[in-house]
C-alpha positions in Angstrom: 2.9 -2.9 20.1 5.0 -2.1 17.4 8.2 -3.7 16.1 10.5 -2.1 13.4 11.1 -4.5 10.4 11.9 -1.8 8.1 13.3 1.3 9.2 13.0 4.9 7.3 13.7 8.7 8.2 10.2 9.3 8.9 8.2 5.6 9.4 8.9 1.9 9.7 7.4 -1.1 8.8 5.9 -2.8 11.5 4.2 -6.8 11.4 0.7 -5.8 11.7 -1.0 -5.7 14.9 -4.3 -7.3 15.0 -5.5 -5.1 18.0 -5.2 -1.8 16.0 -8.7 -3.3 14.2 -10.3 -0.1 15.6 -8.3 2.3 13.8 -8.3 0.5 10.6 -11.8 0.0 10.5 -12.7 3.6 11.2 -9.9 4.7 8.3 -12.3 1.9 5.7 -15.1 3.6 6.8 -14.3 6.8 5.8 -15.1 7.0 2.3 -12.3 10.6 1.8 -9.8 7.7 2.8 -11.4 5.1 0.5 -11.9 6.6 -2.5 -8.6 5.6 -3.8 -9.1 2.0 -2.9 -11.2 -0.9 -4.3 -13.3 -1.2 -0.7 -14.8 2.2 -1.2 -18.7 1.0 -1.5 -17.8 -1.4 0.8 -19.0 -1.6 5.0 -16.2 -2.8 7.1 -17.2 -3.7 10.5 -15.3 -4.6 13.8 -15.7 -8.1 13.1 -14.7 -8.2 9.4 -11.7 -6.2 9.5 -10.9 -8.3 12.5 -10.4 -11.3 10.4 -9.2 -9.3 7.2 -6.4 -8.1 9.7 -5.3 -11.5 11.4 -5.1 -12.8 7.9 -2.7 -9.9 6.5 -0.6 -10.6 9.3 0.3 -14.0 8.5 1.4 -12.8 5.1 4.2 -9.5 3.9 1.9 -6.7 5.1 2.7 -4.2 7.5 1.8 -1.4 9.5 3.3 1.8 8.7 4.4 4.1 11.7 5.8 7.3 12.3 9.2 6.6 13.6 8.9 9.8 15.5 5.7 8.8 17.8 5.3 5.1 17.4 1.5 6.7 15.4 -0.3 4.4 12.9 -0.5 5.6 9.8 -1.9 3.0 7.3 -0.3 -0.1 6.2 1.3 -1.4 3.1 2.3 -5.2 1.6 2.3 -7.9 -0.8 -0.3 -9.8 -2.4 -0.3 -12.7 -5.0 3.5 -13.2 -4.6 4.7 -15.8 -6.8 7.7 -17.3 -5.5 8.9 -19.5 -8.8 8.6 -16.4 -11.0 9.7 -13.8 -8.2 6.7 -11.4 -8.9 4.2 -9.7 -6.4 1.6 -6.8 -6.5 2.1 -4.5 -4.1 -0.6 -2.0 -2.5 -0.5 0.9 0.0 -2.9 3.0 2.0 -2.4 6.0 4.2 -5.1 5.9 6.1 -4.4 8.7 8.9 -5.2 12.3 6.9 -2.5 13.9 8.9 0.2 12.0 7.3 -1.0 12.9 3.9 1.7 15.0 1.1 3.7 14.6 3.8 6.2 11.8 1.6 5.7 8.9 4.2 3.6 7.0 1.9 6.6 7.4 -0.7 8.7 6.7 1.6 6.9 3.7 3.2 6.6 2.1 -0.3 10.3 2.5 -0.9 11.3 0.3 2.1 8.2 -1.9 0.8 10.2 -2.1 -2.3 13.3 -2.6 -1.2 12.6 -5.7 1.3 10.8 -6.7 -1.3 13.7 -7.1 -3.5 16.3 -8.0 -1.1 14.8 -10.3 1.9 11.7 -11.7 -0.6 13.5 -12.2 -3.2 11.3 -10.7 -6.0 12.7 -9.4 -9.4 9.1 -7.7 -10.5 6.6 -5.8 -8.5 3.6 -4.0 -9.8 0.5 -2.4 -8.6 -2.7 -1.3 -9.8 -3.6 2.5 -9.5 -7.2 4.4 -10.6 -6.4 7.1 -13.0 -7.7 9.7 -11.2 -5.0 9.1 -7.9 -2.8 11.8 -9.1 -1.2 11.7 -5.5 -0.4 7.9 -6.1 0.8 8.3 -9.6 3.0 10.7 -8.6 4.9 8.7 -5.6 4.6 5.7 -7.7 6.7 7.3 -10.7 8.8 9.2 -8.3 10.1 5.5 -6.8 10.5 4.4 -10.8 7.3 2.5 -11.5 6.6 2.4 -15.3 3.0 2.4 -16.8 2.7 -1.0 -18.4 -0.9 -0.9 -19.4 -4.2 0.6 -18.9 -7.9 -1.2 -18.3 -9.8 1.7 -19.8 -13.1 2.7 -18.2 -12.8 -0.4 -15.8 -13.8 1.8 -12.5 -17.1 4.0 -11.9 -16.5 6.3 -9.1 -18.8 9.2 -8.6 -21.1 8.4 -11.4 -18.1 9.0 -13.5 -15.5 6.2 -15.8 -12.5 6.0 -14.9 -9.3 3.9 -16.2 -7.1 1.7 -14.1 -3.3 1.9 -14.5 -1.0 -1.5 -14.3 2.3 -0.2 -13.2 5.9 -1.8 -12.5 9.4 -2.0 -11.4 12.3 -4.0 -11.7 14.9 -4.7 -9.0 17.4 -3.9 -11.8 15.2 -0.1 -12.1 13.9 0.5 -8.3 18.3 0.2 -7.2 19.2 2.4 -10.3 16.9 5.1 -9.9 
């Protein structure tokens, strides 16, 4: 069951529901959906994603939905928020293929963003992004995240280097853009 916390044009952001584990295990399975995300060697099974799930759910993570019909698409939240300096990293996954180009990702990250600023009370969020995520880096500049620094070769993928992007946004930016 879903419950709208967020709501856009196309999705909302819903508390995560533990009994969707099916779904999102299948999605970390998949290693098309993974390759953008630091799991992608990884197995994920019933039981683990089980627990991973139950504790997102205490935390600012949500499930993303088509507002259209009530579908799971991926989810999207907060990590490492740090209350006295009101700073978080934020991270996003679609993990249903249908969804994807499609601007609910973008648009999912934009209500991330703006609870983010308004009911969490951050003033900084940033997020970490492999180089070769054009898709990502696109959405991500498109909201008004800035590059802020790069680890250079820090990710092998496909037998192949790759550099990892530190990006982020101010309240002050993301409500001016």
């Amino acid at each position: 069951m879903y419950f709208k916390k967020k709501t856009g044009e196309k999705c909302y952001l819903s508390p995560i529901d533990v009994n969707d584990v099916q779904k999102f295990t299948e999605w970390l399975n998949d290693l098309e959906v993974t390759e953008n995300l630091m799991l992608y060697s990884h197995i994920i099974s019933l039981e683990s994603e089980k627990e991973f799930l139950e504790k997102l759910s205490k935390g600012h993570n949500y499930s993303i939905i088509d507002i259209n019909t009530n579908v799971l698409i991926g989810n999207c939240g907060y990590v490492n928020i740090d209350n006295l300096n009101q700073t978080a990293e934020a991270g996003i996954f679609i993990g249903n293929k249908d969804y994807w180009d499609r601007g609910y990702g973008t648009e999912a990250l934009m209500l991330l963003m703006d609870y983010g600023f308004k009911a969490i009370n951050l003033h900084s969020i940033f997020l970490r992004v492999y180089s070769f995520n054009k898709r990502a880096i696109k959405a991500y500049e498109k909201i008004g995240f800035k590059r802020i620094g790069v680890q250079r070769e820090a990710i092998y993928r496909n037998m192949k280097r790759h550099d990892l992007i530190y990006m982020d946004i101010l309240a002050s930016e993301f409500y001016n853009n």
